[in-house]
N, C-alpha and C positions, 0 to 999 in steps of 0.2 A: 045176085048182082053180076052184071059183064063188067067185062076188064074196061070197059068206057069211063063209066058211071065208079067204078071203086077208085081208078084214077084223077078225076075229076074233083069227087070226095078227098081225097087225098091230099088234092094241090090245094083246094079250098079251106081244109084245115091248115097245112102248113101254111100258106100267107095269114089266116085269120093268128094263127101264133108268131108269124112273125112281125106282124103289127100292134101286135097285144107288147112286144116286147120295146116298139118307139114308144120316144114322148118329144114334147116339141122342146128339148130345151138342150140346147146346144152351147157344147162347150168352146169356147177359144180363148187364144190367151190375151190375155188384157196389153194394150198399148200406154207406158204412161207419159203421161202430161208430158207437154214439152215444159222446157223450163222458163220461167218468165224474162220476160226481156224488156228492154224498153224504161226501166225504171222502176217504181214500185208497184208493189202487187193494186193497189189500187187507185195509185191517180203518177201520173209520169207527165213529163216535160214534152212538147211536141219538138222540140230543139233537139233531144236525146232520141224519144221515137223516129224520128228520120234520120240521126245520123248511125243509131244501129241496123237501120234497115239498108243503108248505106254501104256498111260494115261485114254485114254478115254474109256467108257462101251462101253461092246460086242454087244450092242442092238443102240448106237449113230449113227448118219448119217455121211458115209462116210467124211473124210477129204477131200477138194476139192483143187485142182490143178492146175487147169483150171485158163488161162491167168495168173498166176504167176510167177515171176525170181525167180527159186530155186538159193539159193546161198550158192554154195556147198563148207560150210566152215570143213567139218568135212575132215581133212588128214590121222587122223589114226583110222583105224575102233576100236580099246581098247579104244576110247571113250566112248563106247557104252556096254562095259563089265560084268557094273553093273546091263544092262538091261537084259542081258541074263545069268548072272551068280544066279538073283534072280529065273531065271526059272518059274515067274510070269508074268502075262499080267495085269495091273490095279491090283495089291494083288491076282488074281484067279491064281490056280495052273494049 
């Protein structure tokens, strides 16, 4: 064999053993749950849902929605007056 061909072989075994040594499964570290908001885990006040949304910092993780009974007690929107009448989000302008 020339030094081509033994080199060649050579590099073809090592990657064939360093692929032998992947697998597709990949570690990372787990993210948990933000915590629930909004009211109860499974059915909350629209009254309560918008005024913690109201409430919470510009940088907090979304309110979540998902599998919950909104119970849409609020009939007249002038409930909500003082949230837009301060023209604040959380005290920021």
């Amino acid at each position: 064999m020339n030094l081509r061909t033994s080199l060649t072989t050579l590099l073809v075994v090592t990657a064939a053993l360093a692929l032998a040594g992947c697998n597709n499964e990949v570690k990372r570290a787990e993210t948990p749950p933000p915590p629930p908001t909004g009211g109860g885990d499974d059915s909350t006040s629209f009254r309560i849902l918008v005024r913690d949304a109201y409430a919470q910092e510009s940088t907090a993780a979304p309110i979540t929605v998902n599998d919950k009974d909104i119970d849409f007690d609020v009939l007249d929107t002038a409930e909500f007056d003082d949230l837009i009448a301060s023209g604040t989000i959380n005290g920021r302008d």
